[in-house]
N, C-alpha and C positions, 0 to 999 in steps of 0.2 A: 294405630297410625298406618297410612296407607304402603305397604311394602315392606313391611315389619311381617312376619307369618309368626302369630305367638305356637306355642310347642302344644299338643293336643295332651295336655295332665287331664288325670283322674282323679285328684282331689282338689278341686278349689275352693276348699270350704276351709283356709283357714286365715290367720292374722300374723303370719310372720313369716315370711320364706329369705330362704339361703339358696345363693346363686356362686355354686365354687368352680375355680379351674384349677382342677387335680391335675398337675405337671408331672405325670407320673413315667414318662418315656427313659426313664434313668434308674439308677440303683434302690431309686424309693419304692418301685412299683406295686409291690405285697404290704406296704402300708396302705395305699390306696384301698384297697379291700380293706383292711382293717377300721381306717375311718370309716368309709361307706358302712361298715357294720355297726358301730359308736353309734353314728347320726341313727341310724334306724332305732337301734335300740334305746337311743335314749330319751327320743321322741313320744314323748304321751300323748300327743294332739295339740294340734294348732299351729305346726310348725311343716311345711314344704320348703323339699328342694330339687333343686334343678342344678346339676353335673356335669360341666363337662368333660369324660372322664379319659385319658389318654395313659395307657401301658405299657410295657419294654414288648409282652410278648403276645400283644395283639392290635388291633385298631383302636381306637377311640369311638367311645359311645356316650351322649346323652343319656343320663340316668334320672326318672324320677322319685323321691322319698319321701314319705309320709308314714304316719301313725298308721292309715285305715289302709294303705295299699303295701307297706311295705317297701322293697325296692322292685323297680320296672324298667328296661330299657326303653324309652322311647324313642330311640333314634339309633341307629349303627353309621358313625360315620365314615370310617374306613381311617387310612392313614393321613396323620397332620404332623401340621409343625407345629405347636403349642406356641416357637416364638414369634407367631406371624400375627400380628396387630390386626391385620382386616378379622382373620378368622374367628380369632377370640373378640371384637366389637359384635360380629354378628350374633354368635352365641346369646353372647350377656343381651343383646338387644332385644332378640327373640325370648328369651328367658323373662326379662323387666313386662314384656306387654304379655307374656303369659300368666303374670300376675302384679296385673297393671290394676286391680282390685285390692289389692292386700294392700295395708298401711303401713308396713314394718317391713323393710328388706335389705336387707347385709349380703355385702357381694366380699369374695376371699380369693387371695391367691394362696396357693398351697404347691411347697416345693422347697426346693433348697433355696436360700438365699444370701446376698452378700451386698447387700446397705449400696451404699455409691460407689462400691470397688469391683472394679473386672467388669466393668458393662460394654467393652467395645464389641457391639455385635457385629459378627461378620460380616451378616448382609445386608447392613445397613451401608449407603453410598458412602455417606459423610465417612464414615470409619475406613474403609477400601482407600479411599483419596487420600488419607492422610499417615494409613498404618506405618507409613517408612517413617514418622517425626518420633513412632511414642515408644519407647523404649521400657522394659517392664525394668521395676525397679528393684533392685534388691531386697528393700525392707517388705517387700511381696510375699508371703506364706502363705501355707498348705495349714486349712484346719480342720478342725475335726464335727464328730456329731452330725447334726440334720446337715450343715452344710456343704457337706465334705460329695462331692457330687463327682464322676467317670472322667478320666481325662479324655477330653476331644481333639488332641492338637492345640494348634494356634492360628494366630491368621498368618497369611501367606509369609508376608516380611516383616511382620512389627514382634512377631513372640508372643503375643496380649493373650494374656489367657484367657477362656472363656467361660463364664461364670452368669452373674446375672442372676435372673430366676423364672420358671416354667424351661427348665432345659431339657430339649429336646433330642435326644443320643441319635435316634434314628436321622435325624436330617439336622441335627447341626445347630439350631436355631435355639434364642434365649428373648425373654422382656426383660426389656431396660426399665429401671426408673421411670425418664423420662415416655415411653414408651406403654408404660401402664397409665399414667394417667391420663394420656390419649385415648386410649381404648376405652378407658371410663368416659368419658367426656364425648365419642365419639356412639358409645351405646346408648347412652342417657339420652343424647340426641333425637335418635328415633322413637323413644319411650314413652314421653309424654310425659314423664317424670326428671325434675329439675335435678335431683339428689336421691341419695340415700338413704338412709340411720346411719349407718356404719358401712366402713371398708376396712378387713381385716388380714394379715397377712400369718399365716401357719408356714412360715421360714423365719431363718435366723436372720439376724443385724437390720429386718428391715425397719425396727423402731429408731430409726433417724428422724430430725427435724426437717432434712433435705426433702428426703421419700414423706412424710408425713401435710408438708407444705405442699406437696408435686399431686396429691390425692386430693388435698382438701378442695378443689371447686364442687368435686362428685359427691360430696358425704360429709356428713354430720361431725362424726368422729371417727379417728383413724386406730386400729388397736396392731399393737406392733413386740417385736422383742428387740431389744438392746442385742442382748446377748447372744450367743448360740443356742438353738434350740435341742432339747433331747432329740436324739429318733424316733421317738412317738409322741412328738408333738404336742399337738390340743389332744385334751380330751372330751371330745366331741358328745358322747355318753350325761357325762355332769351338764354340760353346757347345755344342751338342748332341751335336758331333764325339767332342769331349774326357768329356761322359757317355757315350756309347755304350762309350770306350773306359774308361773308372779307373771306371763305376760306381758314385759316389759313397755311400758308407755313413752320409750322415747330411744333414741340410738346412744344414748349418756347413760340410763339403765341398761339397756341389753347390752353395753359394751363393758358395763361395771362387774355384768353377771359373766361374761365372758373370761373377766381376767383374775377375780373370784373363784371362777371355776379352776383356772390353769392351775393359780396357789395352792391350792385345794387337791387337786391332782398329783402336784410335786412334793407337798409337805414333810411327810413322810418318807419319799426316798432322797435322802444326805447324797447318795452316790450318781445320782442327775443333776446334783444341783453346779455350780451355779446357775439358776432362772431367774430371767427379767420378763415382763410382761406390763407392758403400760398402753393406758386411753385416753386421747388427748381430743378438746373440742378442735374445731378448724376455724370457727368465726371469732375466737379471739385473736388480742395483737399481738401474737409472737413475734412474726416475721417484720412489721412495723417497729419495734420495739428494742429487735436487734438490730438492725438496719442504723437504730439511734447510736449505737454502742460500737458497730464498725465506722459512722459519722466522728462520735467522739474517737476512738482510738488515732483516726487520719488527724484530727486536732491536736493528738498529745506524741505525733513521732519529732523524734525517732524513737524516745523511751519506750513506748507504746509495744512495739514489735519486740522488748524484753519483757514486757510484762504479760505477752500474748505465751510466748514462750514458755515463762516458769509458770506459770498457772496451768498449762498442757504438761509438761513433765512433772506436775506434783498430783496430776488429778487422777482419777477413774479410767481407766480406757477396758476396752471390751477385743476380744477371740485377736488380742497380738497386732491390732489394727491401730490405723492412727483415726480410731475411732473412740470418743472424749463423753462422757455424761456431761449432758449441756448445760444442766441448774451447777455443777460442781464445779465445773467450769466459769461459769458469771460469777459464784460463789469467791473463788481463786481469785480473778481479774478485777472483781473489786476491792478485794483486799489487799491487791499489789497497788493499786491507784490510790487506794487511803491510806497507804505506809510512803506515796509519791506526793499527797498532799493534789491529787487531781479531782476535782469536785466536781466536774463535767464528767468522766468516765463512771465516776461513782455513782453519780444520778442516774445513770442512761443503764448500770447494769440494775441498780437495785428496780429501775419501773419497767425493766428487761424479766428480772425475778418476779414480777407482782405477775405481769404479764401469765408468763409460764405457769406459774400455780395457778390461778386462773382458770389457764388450758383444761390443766391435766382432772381427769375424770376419774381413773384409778393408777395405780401403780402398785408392782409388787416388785421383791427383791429377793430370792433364797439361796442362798450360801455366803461364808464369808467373802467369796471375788468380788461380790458386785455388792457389799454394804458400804451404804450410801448411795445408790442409785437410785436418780432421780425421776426415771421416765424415756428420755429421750439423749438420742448421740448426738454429738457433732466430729463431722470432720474436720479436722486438723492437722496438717501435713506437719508431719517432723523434721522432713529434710527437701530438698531441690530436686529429685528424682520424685518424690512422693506425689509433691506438688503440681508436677508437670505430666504424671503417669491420670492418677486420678482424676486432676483437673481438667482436660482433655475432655471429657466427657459429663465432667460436675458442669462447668462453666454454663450447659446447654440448659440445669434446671434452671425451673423455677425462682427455686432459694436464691440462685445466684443471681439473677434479673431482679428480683426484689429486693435483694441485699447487700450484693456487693459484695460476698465473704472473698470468695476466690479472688476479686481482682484489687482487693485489698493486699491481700499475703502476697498476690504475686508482684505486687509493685514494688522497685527498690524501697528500703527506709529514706524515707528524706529528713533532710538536719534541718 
């Protein structure tokens, strides 16, 4: 496409490439190497990539990887902000028409992550204008493992911590949810190419229904973790091993082999565990589906709002969030509406259920925290600070323009 400059690779001879943005300007930085070495090595052939790659204790470079060449710098960019949306569109854009031949291509964010919580980025306007309303809420915690990322401060007047994911220590900067899927959307654009296979994210809590709906225009299917992720993450090595060899014919296969792999990776260490890892299609009706089931709940208040309630306090939630497994959840809610004798709530969750499984492509679960884990989160506010801390920033997805979750809970009960 004209104004597109694809990146000058030395292998394009093959049928699968990975397009990652290694958020490495933070305490992660020496995993960054370590992946980068995974992917080489466990690359047989037929598998290219292209890296955007960003460290605590240097610039950021475009890296190319393949079977026949290895690793190669092709590009020294000097210093970035990982969380600046033009910069990483152009990247991924230059990267798609570099291998705007290949039939198979999976794009990754890789970094610490935190689902729809703590995205007020600083240098976003919207966020500036209004930081004096948002108040951080108590039921706000520090976690641990992949996600547990340097403290930056706050913003000026509001406290808001800064979190997010592709965090950038040297300048401050983080993507938002909302915010990635722009930059997908805004890359694909110059491409030539409508979609993906896959868009997969190596941080923690991004396996939400919110983040997983906010991706879906760009790609096939989204592969995500509920949970926190170990420190070393994917293991990129198995993963890439297993495409060089079965080849995968579709972004439902190489997203199957993806989370396969992960299982497979963690099995054996009890002391990593709990892991979640699930892969959900995007052209099913999840989001139509629930939409049915916050329709029925405004039908059946004010009970409704108790049955929202004890179904979130008996269910699954993940890393001390008011983050909920969403099949356990529909699971809960309509067995509070069939002990309420509501046959409207019950319809909408159990073709909410049909929906979902559906979706989902794989799913894993290992340890006892997260048995019964379905795939994916929802959020769920516990309390009125939660609500109003979070929300602030949820309100702007997707999910919530299609759904209605947020300005449901936020409306009084009506009798």
């Amino acid at each position: 496409m004209p104004g597109v400059v694809p990146y000058p690779i030395r292998d394009p001879r093959v049928s699968h490439a990975v397009l990652v943005l290694f958020g490495g300007d933070n305490n992660l930085s020496d995993q960054v190497y370590r992946d980068v070495g995974e992917m080489v090595a466990g690359n047989m052939g037929g598998v290219g990539v292209l890296a955007l790659a960003d460290f605590a204790d240097r610039g950021a470079v475009v890296l190319e990887l393949s079977a026949r060449i290895g690793a190669r710098v092709v590009e020294s960019v000097g210093e970035i902000n990982t969380g600046d949306p033009d910069m990483l569109a152009t990247f991924l854009g230059r990267a798609l028409r570099s291998y705007a031949h290949v039939p198979h291509v999976a794009i990754g964010f890789w970094d610490h992550g935190s689902g729809v919580f703590e995205e007020h980025d600083p240098e976003s306007p919207r966020v500036r204008a209004r930081a004096r309303s948002v108040v951080r809420g108590a039921g706000a915690r520090r976690l641990f493992r992949r996600d547990r990322a340097p403290v930056r401060g706050s913003s000026p007047a509001g406290g808001v911590a800064v979190r997010a994911m592709l965090n950038d220590d040297t300048n401050g900067g983080l993507l938002t949810t909302r915010e990635a899927g722009a930059v997908l959307r805004r890359a694909l654009a110059g491409s030539g190419r409508d979609r993906v296979d896959l868009v997969f994210s190596d941080t923690c809590l991004n396996g939400m229904v919110e983040v997983t709906h906010e991706l879906a225009p760009s790609t096939d299917v989204v592969v995500g973790s509920q949970d926190l992720e170990p420190a070393t993450g994917w293991d990129y090595a198995l993963w890439f091993r297993r495409t060089s060899k079965l080849r995968p014919a579709s972004g439902s296969e190489w997203a199957a082999l993806a989370v396969q792999s992960y299982r497979d990776a963690y099995a054996l260490r009890p002391a990593d565990h709990p892991v979640t890892l699930s892969a959900f299609r995007t052209d099913r009706d999840v989001a139509p589906s629930f939409a049915g089931v916050v329709d029925a709940l405004r039908g059946a208040e004010p009970e409704a709002r108790d049955w929202v309630d004890r179904a979130r306090r008996d269910g699954l939630s993940f890393a001390r969030r008011d983050s909920y497994d969403l099949g356990d959840f529909a699971v809960r809610l309509r067995r509070e509406a069939e002990r309420r004798g509501n046959h409207r709530v019950v319809a909408a969750s159990s073709a909410f259920l049909d929906a979902y499984d559906d979706a989902r492509v794989a799913e894993i679960h290992l340890g006892s925290g997260v048995a019964g884990a379905t795939g994916l989160a929802l959020w769920i506010p516990s309390n009125r600070s939660e609500l109003a801390v979070t929300g602030d920033t949820y309100r702007d997805l997707r999910w919530e323009r299609d759904v209605g979750w947020w300005s449901y809970l936020a409306q009084p009960a009506q009798p």
